[in-house]
C-alpha positions in Angstrom: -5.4 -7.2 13.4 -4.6 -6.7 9.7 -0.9 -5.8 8.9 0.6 -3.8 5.9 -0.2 -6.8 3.5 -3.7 -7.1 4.2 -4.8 -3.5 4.1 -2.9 -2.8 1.2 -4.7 -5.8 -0.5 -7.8 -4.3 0.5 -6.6 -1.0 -1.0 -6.1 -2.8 -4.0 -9.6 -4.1 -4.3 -11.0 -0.2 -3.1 -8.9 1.2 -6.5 -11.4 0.6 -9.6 -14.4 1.6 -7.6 -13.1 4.4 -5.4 -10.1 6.2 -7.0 -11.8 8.4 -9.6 -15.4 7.8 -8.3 -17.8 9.8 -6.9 -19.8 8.6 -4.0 -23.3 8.8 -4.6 -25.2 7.6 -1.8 -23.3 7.0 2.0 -25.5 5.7 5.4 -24.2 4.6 8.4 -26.4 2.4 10.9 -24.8 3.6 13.9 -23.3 7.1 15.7 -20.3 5.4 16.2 -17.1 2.8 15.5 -13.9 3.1 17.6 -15.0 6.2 17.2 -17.7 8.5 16.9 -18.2 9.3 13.0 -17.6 12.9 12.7 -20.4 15.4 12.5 -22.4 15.1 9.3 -20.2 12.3 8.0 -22.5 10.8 5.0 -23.7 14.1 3.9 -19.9 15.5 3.8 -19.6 11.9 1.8 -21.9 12.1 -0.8 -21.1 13.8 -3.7 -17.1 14.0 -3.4 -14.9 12.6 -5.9 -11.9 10.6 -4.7 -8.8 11.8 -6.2 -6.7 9.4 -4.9 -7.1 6.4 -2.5 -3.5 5.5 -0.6 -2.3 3.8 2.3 -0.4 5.0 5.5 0.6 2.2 8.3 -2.3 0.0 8.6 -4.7 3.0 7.1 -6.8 3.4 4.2 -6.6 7.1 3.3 -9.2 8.4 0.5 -8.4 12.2 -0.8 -11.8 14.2 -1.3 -11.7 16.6 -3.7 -13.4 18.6 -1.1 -9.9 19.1 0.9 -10.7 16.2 3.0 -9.4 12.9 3.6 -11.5 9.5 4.4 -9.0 7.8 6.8 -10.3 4.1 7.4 -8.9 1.3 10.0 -10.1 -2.3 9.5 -9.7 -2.6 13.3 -9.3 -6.0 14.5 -12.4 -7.6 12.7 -13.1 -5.1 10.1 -14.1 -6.2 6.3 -14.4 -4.3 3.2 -16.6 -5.9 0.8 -17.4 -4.2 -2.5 -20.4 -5.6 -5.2 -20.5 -4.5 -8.6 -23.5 -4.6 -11.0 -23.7 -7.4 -13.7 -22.7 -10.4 -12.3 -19.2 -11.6 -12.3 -17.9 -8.3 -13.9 -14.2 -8.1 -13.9 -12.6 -4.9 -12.4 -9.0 -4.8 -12.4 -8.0 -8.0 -11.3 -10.5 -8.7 -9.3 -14.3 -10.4 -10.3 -17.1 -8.9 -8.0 -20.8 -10.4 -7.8 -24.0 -8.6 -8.1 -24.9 -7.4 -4.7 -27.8 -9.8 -2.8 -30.5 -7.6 -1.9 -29.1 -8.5 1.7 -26.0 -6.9 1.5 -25.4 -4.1 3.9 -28.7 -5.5 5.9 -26.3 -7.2 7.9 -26.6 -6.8 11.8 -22.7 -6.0 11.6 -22.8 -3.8 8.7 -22.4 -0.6 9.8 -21.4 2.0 6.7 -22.9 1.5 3.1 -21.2 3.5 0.5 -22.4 3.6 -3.1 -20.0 5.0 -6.1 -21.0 5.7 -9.6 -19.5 2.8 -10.9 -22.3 1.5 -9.8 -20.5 -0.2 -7.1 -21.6 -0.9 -3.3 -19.1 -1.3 -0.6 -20.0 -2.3 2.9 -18.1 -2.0 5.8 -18.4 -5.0 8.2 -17.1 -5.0 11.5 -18.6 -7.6 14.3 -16.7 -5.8 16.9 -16.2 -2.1 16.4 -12.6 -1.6 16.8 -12.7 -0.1 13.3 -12.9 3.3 12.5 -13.9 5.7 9.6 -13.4 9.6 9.9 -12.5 12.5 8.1 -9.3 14.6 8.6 -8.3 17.8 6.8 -5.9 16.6 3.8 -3.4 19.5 4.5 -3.3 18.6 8.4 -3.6 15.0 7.8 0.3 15.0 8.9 -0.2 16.4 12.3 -3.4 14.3 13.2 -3.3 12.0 16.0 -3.8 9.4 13.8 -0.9 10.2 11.9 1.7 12.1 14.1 5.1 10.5 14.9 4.9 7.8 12.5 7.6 6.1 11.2 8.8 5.2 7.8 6.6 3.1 5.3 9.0 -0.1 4.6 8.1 -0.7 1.0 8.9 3.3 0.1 12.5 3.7 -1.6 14.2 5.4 1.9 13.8 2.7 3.6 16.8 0.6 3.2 19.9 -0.8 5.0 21.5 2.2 5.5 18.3 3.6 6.8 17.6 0.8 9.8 21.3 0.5 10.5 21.1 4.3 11.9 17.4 3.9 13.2 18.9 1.0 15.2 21.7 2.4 16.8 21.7 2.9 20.0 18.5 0.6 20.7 18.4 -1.0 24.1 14.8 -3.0 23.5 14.9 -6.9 21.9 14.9 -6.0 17.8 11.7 -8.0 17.5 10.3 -5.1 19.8 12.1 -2.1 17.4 10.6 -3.3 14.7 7.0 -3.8 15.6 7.6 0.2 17.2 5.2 1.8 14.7 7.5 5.3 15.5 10.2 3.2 13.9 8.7 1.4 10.9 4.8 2.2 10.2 2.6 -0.5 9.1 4.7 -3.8 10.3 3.0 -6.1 12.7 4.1 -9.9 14.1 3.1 -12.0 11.4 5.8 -10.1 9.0 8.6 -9.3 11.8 9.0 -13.0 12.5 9.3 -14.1 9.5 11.6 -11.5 8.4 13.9 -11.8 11.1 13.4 -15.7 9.9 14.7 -15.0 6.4 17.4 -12.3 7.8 18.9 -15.1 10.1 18.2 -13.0 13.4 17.5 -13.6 16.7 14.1 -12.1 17.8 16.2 -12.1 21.3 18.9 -9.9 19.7 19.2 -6.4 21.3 18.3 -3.7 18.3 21.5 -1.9 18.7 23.7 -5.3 17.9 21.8 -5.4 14.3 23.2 -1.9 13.8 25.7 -2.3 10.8 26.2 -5.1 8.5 23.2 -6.8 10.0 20.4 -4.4 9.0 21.3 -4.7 5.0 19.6 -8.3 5.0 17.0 -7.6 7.7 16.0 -4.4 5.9 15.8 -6.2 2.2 14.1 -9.5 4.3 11.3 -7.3 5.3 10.2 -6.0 1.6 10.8 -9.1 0.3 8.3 -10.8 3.1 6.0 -8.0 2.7 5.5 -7.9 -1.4 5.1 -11.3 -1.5 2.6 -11.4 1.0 0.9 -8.3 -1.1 1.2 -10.5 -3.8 -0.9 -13.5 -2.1 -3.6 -11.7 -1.2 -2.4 -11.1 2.8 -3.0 -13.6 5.7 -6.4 -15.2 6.6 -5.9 -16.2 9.9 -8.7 -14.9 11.4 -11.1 -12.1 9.7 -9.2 -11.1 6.9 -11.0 -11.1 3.7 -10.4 -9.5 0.2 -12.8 -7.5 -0.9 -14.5 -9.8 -3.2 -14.9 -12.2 0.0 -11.8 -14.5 -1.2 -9.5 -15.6 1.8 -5.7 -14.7 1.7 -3.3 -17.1 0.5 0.2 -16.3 2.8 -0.5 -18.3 5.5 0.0 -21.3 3.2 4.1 -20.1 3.2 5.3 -19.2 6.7 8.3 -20.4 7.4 7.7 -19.9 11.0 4.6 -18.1 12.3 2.1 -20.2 14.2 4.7 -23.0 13.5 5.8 -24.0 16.9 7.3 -27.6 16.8 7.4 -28.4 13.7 10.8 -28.5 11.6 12.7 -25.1 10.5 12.4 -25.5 7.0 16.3 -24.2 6.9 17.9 -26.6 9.2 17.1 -29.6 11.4 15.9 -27.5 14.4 12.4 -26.9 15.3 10.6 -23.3 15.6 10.1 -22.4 18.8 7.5 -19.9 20.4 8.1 -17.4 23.1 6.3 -14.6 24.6 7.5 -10.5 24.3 5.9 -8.0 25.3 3.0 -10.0 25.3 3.5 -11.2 21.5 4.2 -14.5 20.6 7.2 -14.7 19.1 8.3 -17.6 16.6 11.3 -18.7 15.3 14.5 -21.5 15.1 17.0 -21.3 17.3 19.3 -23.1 15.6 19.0 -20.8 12.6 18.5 -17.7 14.4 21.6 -15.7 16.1 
């Protein structure tokens, strides 16, 4: 499933053809993702402006001018691929193609949205675990969706200070606390092992031990881990895909993740992998207390 880093690289492909635009044609070619698509979806669509196009957790979150919200989830598969007219037109810092008179004619391509860029953007998803709906922007707080999340780890509150008190009192492993998306919103395995990695911690660690002088360095480990995987595009380990089709780039600089065996690149250990809570967990031994 995409983490933080990959939907917020995909939200940063959405921006020059989303935020400001109005969409001018919407069709779905199915009653339902995840989810069903709420009632009227593409005709409540068409015609809105977004005013601004965000991220919360692992969501895409497009303000209507209407008073609505489009809230999107890649799911475990899903892929956002936008085409611009003129071929090879730069937008922002990305370089779209014109779109193939197959695109969207896919047997997995299940929303078409159109924006008066002109732009296309089709949302691919081979196996439906996605999900697109629309959520009242004032009550977008108390959704479901939305409701008892925990703090975004690249806003400005979340610091030290902040995990050191979040942490206290913690009975669970810390690798469990901080994949708790009550506790932190947005971070998933890939990131938590190799922050704990770069923090020195044991993924074995009960949460409450990190408590204190511990959380400074876990706490800046994770932003650090996190922008420069926003930086490189996310991990393609699987499905994920920026929106102009090109393939992540983080992979290529785990330290630990999907590593088991080889040499820590810290010390002379090597990484080891075990299981919690039905995650695999990586990391050296040797390095990690």
């Amino acid at each position: 499933m995409p983490e933080l880093p990959e939907v917020e690289t995909v939200r940063m492909g959405l921006l020059p053809v989303l935020e400001g635009h109005v969409f001018t044609k919407v069709e779905t070619r199915r009653g339902d993702l995840r989810i069903p698509f709420p009632n009227d979806f593409a005709g409540r669509l068409t015609g809105r402006r977004v005013a601004r196009l965000l991220r919360r957790a692992k969501y895409l979150l497009g303000e209507l001018d209407g008073g609505e919200t489009l809230v999107i989830h890649l799911g475990m598969s899903g892929r956002m691929s936008v085409y611009v007219e003129g071929k090879a037109r730069k937008i922002g810092q990305y370089v779209y193609d014109t779109a193939p008179a197959s695109a969207g004619q896919g047997k997995h391509d299940h929303v078409v949205m159109e924006t008066d860029v002109p732009a296309r953007i089709v949302f691919t998803d081979h196996r439906r675990f996605g999900l697109m709906t629309l959520v009242p922007t004032d009550t977008l707080d108390e959704h479901p969706l939305f409701k008892g999340l925990g703090i975004e780890p690249l806003g400005d509150e979340f610091d030290g200070k902040w995990l050191s008190a979040a942490l206290k009192g913690k009975k669970t492993s810390i690798k469990s606390a901080l994949l708790d998306q009550r506790v932190i919103a947005g971070l998933g395995n890939i990131y938590v092992c190799e922050a704990l990695y770069r923090a020195r911690i044991s993924p074995r660690r009960k949460a409450s031990t990190v408590s204190g002088p511990r959380s400074a360095p876990l706490a800046a480990a994770i932003k650090s881990v996190l922008r420069e995987a926003v930086k490189a595009g996310g991990s393609s380990l699987r499905d994920h895909k920026r929106v102009d089709g090109e393939l992540g780039d983080f992979q290529h600089h785990f330290a630990v993740y999907g590593r088991e065996g080889e040499p820590c690149p810290g010390c002379k250990g090597k990484v080891r992998r075990i299981v919690q809570a039905g995650r695999s967990t990586f990391y050296c031994p040797s390095c990690q207390k």
